[in-house]
N, C-alpha and C positions, 0 to 999 in steps of 0.2 A: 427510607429511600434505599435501593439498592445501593451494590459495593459503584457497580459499573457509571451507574449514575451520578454519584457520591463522585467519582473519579472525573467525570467529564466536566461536571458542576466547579469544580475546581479547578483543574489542568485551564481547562478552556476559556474559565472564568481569569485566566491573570491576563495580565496586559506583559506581557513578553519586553516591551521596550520600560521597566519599571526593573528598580533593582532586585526586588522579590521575586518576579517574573524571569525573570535573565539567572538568578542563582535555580530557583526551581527548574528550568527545562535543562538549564547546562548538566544540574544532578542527573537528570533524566535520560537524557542523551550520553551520558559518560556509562550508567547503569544499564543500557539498551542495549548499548552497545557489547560491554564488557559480559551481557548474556548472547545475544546475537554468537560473539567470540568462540562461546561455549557449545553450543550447542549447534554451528555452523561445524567444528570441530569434530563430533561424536554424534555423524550422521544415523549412524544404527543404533544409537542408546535415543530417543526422546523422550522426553522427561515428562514423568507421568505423573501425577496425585494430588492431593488437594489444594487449594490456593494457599493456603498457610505453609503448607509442607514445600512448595513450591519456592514462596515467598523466600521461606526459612533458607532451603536450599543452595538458591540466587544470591544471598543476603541483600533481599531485598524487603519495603513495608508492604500490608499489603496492597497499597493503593497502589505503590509504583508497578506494583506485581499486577493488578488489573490493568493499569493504563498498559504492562507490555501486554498483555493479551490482548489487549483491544487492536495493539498495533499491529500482529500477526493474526488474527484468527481470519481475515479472509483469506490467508496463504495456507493456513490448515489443511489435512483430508478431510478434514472434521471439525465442523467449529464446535466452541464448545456453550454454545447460549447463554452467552453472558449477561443475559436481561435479568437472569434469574440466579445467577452466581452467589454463591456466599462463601467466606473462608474456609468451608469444610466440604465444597465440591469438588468431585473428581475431575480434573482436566487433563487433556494430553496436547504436546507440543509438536505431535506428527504433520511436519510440511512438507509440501512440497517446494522441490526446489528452487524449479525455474518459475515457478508460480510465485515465491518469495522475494527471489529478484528481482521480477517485472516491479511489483510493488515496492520494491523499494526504489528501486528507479522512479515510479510511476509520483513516489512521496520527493522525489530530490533526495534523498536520505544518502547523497554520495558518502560520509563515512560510516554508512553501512553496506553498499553494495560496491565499495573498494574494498573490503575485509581481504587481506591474504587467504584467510582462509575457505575463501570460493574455490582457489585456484583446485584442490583437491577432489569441488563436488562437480564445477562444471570448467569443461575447456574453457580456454580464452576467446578460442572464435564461437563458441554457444553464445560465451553474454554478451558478448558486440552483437549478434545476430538479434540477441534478447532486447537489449536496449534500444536497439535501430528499434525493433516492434512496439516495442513499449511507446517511444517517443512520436513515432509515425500513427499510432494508433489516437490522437490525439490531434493531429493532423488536419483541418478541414480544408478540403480541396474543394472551391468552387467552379462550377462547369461555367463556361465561358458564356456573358453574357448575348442573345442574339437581339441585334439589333432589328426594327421594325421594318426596313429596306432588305436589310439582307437574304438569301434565300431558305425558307423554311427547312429546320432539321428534319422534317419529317420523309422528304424526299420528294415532293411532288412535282417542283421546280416555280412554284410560285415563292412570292415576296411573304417573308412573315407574316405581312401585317395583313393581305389578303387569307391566309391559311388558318393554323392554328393560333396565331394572334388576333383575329377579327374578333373573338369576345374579351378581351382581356382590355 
């Protein structure tokens, strides 16, 4: 079984309301973060090299090291296909940025996209503007029901249900 595989089989596999489950995602989420931190930080360095090297680097293992890739790699310029990963593949951590924040907004991930250290890569009115999008984009606005009597949208000045409703 792949690494990626291996990781979701797991992560996905715990029941989160269980004491193994609540210590494992809290590690996760404390580790997500504390890289988030880093490399939200030192926009122009992304951090490039194998999963192990990576791992190493993060100090992180390398599952936790795949489960964050999996968590960013749709924010990527590049994903890095992680179907096929093993500890000795090259990967690169080049995101984009507002593309990273929708997503994290998009996950609720708020103690990741409250990070101080946004404030450096995008204004404060971008990610309000961001987050309005993210959240509105989500959004289903149903167009208003017409009723059978009422006069058909189509404009002709007939009753619906003579009009474009007589087959329905």
């Amino acid at each position: 079984m792949g690494l990626l595989k291996d990781w979701r089989s797991h992560a996905y596999g715990l029941d989160d309301r269980t004491p193994e489950g609540k210590e494992f995602w809290l590690n996760y989420f404390e580790n997500e973060k504390r890289v988030y931190k880093e490399i939200l930080s030192n926009p122009e360095q992304f951090a490039k090299g194998t999963v192990k090297e990576l791992a190493e680097h993060f100090d992180l293992t390398i599952e936790l090291m795949i489960g964050f890739l999996d968590g960013i790699d749709d924010s990527l310029i590049e994903s890095n296909n992680l179907d096929d990963v093993t500890e000795d593949s090259e990967v690169a951590l080049a995101y984009d940025k507002e593309k990273l924040y929708m997503n994290m907004v998009g996950c609720n991930a708020e103690w990741l996209y409250t990070l101080p250290e946004w404030d450096a890569l995008l204004t404060e009115d971008r990610r309000k503007e961001l987050y309005k999008i993210e959240k509105s984009s989500h959004t289903i606005v149903k167009p208003p029901k017409v009723g059978r009597n009422d006069p058909c949208p189509c404009g002709s000045g007939k009753k619906y249900k003579k009009c474009c409703g007589a087959n329905q």
